[in-house]
N, C-alpha and C positions, 0 to 999 in steps of 0.2 A: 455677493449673494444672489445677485438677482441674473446673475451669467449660468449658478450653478443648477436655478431653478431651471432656468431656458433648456440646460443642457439634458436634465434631468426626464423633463416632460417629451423633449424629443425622443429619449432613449426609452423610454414608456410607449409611447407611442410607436417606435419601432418595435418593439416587441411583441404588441395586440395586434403590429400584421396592417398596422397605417391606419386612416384616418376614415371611418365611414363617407363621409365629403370626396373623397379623392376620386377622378373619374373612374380610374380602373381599378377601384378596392372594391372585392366581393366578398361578402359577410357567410361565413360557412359554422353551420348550427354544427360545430362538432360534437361530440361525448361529454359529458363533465367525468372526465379519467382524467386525473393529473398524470398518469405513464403516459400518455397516448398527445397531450398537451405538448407533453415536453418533447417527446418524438417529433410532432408535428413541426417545431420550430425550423431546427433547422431545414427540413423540408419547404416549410415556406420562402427561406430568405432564396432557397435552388429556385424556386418555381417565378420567383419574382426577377431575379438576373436574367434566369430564360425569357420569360414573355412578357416585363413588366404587369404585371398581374399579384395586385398586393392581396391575401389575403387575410381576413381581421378571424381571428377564432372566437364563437359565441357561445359557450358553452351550455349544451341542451340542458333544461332545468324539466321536460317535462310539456306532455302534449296541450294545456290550459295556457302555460306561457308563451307558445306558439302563437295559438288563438289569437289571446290576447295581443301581440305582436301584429299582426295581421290586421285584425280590427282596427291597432292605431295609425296602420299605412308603414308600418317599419318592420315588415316580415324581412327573414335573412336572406339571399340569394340562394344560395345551398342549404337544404335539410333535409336528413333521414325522415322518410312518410311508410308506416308500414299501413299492410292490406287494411288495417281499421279505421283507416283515415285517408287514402291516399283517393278511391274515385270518389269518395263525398267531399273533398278538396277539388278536386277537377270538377265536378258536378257545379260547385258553386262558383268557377272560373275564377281560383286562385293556385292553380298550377298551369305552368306555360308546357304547351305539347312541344314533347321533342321529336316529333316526325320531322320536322326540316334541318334540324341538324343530326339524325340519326342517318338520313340519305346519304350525306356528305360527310359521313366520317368514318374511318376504317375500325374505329372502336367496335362497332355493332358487329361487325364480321366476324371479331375476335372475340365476342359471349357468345357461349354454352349458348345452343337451338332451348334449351329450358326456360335459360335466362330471356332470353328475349323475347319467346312463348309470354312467358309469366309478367312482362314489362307493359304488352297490350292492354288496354283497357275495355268498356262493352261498347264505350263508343267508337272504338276502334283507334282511340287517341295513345298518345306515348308519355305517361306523366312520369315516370320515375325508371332509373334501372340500378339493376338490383346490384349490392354489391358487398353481400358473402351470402356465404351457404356455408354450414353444417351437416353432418349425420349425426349419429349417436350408434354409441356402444356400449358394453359390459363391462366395467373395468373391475379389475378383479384382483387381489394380494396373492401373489405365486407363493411365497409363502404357508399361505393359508390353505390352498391348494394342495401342496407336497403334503404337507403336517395329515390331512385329510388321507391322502391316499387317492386324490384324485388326478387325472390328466389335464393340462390344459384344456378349455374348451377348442372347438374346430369350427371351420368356418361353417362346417352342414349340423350342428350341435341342433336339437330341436327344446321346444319347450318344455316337454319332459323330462329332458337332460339338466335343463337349465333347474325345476324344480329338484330332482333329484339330488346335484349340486348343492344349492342350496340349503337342503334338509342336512347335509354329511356335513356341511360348513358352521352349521349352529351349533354354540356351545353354549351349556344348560348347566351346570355343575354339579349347583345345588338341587336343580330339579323343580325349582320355586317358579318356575315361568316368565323370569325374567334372564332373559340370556343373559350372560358375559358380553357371546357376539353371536351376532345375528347375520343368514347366509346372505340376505342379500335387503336390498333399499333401492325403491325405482319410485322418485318422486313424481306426484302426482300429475305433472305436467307432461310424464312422458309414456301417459297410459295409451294417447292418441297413435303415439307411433308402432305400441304394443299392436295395437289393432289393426293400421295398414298391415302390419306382417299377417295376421292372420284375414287379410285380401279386402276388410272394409271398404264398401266405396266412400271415396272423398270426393265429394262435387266441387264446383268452383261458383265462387259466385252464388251460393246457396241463400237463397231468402227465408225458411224455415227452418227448422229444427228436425231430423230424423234421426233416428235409433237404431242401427242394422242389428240383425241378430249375431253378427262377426263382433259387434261392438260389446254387446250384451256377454256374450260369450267370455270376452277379455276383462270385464266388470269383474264377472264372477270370479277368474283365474286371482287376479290381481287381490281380493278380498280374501280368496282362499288363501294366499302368504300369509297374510297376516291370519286367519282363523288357525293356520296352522304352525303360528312361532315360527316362521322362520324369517319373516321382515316386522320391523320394530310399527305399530301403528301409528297415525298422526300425536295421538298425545300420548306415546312413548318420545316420539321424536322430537316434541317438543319439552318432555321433561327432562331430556341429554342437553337441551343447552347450546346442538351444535349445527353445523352446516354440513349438508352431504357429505361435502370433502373430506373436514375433519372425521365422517364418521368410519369413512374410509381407514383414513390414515391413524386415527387411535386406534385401530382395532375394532370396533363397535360393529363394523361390519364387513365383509369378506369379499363381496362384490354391490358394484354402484352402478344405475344403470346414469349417464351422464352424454351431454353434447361430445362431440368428436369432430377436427381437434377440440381441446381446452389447456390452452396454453397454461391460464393461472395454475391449473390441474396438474399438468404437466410439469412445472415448475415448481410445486410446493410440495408435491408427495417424494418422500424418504424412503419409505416402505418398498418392497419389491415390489414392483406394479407391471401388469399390464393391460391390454381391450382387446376384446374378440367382439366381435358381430352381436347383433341383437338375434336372440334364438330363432328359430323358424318353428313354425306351426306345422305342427304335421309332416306331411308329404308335399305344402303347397309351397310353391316359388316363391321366393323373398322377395318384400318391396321395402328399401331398405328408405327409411326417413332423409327427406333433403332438403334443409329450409328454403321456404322464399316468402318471407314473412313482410319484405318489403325493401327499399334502397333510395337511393339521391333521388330528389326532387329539385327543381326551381322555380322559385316564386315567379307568379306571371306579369308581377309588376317593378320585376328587377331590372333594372335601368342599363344593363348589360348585359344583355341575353348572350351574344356570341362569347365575351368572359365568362359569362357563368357558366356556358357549356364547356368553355375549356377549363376548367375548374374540376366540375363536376367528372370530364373524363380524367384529368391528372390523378384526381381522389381513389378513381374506382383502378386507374392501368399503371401508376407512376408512383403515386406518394408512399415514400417510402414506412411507413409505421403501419398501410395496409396490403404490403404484399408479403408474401407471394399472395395473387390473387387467383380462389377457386373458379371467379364467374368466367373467365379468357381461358379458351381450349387453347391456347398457344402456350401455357406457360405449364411448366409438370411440376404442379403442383406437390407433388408427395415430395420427394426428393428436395427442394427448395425450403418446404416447412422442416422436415427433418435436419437440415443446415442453419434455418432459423432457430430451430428448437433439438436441438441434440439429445434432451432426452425421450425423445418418442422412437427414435432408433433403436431395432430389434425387441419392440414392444406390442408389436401388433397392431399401428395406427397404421402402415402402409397396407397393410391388408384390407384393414373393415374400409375405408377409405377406395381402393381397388373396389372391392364388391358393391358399395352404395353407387359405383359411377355404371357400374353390369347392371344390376338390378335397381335404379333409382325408382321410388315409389312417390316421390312426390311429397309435399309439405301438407298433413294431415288436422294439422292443429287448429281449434277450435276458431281461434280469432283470424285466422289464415281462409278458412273452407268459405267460410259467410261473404255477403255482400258487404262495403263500407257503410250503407243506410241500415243493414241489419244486425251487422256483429252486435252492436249494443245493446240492443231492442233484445235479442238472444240471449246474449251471456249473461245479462243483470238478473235475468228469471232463471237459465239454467245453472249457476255457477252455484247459486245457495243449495241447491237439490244434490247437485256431484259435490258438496264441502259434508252437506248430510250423509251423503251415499258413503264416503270414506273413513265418515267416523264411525260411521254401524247407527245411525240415527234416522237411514229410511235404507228402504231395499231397494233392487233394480227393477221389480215389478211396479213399482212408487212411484221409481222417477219416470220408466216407460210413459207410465199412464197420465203424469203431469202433461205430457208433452204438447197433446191437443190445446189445452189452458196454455201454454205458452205461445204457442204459435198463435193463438187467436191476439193474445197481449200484442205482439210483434204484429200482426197485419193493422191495428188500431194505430200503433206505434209508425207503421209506413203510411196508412191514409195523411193523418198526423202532416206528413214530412210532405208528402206530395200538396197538401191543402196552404201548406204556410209559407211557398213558393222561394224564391233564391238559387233554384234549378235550371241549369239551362235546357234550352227544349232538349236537345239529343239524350241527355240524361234520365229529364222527366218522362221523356217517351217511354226509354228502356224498362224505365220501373213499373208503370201504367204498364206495360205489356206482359212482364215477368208476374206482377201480380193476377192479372187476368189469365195469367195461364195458370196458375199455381189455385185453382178455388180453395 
């Protein structure tokens, strides 16, 4: 019995990827996806034959048990840090700069000029690089389309098109105002990208809160679906019961505005499907949405900095459950994911895909655009006002005018941060100076 236990606990213990103790075992915060878990296996045991380099899988619970981890001295070698954490992590010199091993490794040469743009910091440090990117597009039931008498959408389709669409796609039967189906659903997280199209500025690094009238503008478009039945409102959507996808795919709705790829998407819809482009505004040039919400990090107090960098690059150029990888201009990306994923062939992904890499617009989203000291200070004050804006429970002239009261909240909110210290100078400088310019 006690041979079996022995044998038991080693074969456990091979399987988490070894022994936090073991010189060259590096702790990588992965996903809690059990798809993505089990992918990773055998990828670990390849990665460990080649360069001795065990690693243990920690399944991310959540940015609190990060913290928390860190606080006890047991932060993980490798973790995902997106923009709302990652330079107030560096700030407080618990991410190790990869400028010395970015010098020396041919990985760097091989990220997108974006990616590597977007991996800088204000002190001009390298905490994290990034590793995926997104667009988004229209996906939409061809089905639904023919039945209508409509053409597929085109890649120059404008938002006119796109409502008009929509209007032909709602079915009403009974006339009661409650559709059958509804032309279209663009959750409300992807109002930001509405907006790059119609040419919003997105700052970087923003300490305030501002309102373009391109923004204002996409407010009202986006309200006017819903004033005009042809997108189900938040508590229609919430009395279906369902998730975007499903509303897709029951019929509930005709076009979905959604991430691109989306493999799960990809993979569960039955229905005739395809994606076309996010409409264009007008006569104006596309800036088609491209995340860079954030990527690998390493703790600065990881015991193996030169493994942890090789880690960190196998994760983002090698391990097989994240490629093909968008961020490396070496690898053709469309072609590879359509092999990975067979059903987005002759769908329309290699297209909107093509066009987001011509016209890339940049990652526009709210928790993206702000500084790490400010996203929160921001978003705790604006997010209640945009949940009112969406339900018809305040206008946009409401939230316009909130906006001063917020940003005042938020500069209290940075003296605050600047007074309670834990900052290193180069950091604290940046933000004394940012805010001194900003009265």
């Amino acid at each position: 019995m006690t041979r079996i236990l022995l044998l038991l606990s080693a074969f456990l213990l091979a399987g988490c990827g070894g022994s936090p103790g073991d010189d060259r075992t590096i702790v990588y915060n992965c996903a809690a996806n059990t798809a993505e878990i089990a992918a990773l296996r055998p990828a670990q045991e390849k990665f460990f034959a080649q360069t001795g380099i065990r690693v243990k899988l920690n399944p991310f619970s959540g940015e609190e048990k990060l913290y928390a981890m860190m606080a006890a001295g047991q932060a993980p070698d490798v973790f995902y840090t997106n923009n709302a954490v990652r330079d107030r992590l560096a700030a407080e010199g618990r991410l190790l700069d990869l400028r010395p091993y970015v010098e020396n490794d041919p990985v760097w040469s091989r990220l997108r000029p974006e990616v590597r743009d977007a991996a800088v910091s204000a002190d001009g440090g390298i905490y994290s690089l990034g590793n995926y990117t997104q667009t988004a597009g229209v996906y939409y039931n061809r089905a639904a389309f023919a039945e209508a008498g409509l053409t597929p959408p085109t890649a120059d389709w404008t938002w006119a098109d796109f409502k008009a669409a929509a209007q032909a796609l709602t079915k009403d039967a009974n006339g009661d105002g409650k559709p059958e189906r509804y032309g279209v659903f663009i959750p409300a997280h992807f109002i930001e990208t509405l907006a790059l199209m119609n040419h919003a500025p997105v700052p970087r690094d923003a300490l305030f809160l501002k309102i373009s009238p391109e923004e204002r503008e996409v407010y009202a478009e986006y309200l006017g679906l819903m004033r005009d039945g042809v997108m189900p409102d938040l508590r229609r959507v919430q009395a279906m019961g369902m998730q975007a996808a499903q509303m897709l795919e029951a019929g509930r709705v005709a076009m979905l505005v959604e991430s691109v790829p989306h493999p799960g998407l990809a993979e569960t819809l039955t229905i005739d499907w395809a994606v076309a482009p996010l409409p264009r505004f007008g006569d104006k040039t596309p800036r088609y949405f491209r995340s860079a919400s954030g990527g690998l990090s390493i703790s600065a107090t990881t015991k193996n900095p030169a493994d942890a960098w090789r880690t960190l690059v196998w994760l983002i150029s090698e391990a097989a459950p994240y490629q093909p990888s968008p961020m490396l201009n070496d690898v053709p990306f469309i072609a590879a994911q359509e092999e990975k994923y067979p059903q987005l062939k002759g769908r329309g992904f290699r297209e909107v895909w093509a066009l987001s890499e011509q016209f890339p617009g940049g990652d526009p989203r709210y928790f993206v655009r702000f500084a790490s000291w400010s996203m929160g200070p921001v978003m705790t004050r604006f997010q209640p006002w945009l949940d009112r804006l969406w339900s018809g429970d305040a206008t946009i002239d409401a939230v316009t005018a909130a906006v001063p009261e917020i940003n005042a909240g938020v500069r209290a909110d940075l003296k605050r941060q600047l007074q309670s210290g834990g900052l290193q100078p180069a950091w604290k400088t940046q933000l004394e100076q940012a805010l001194a310019e900003q009265p």
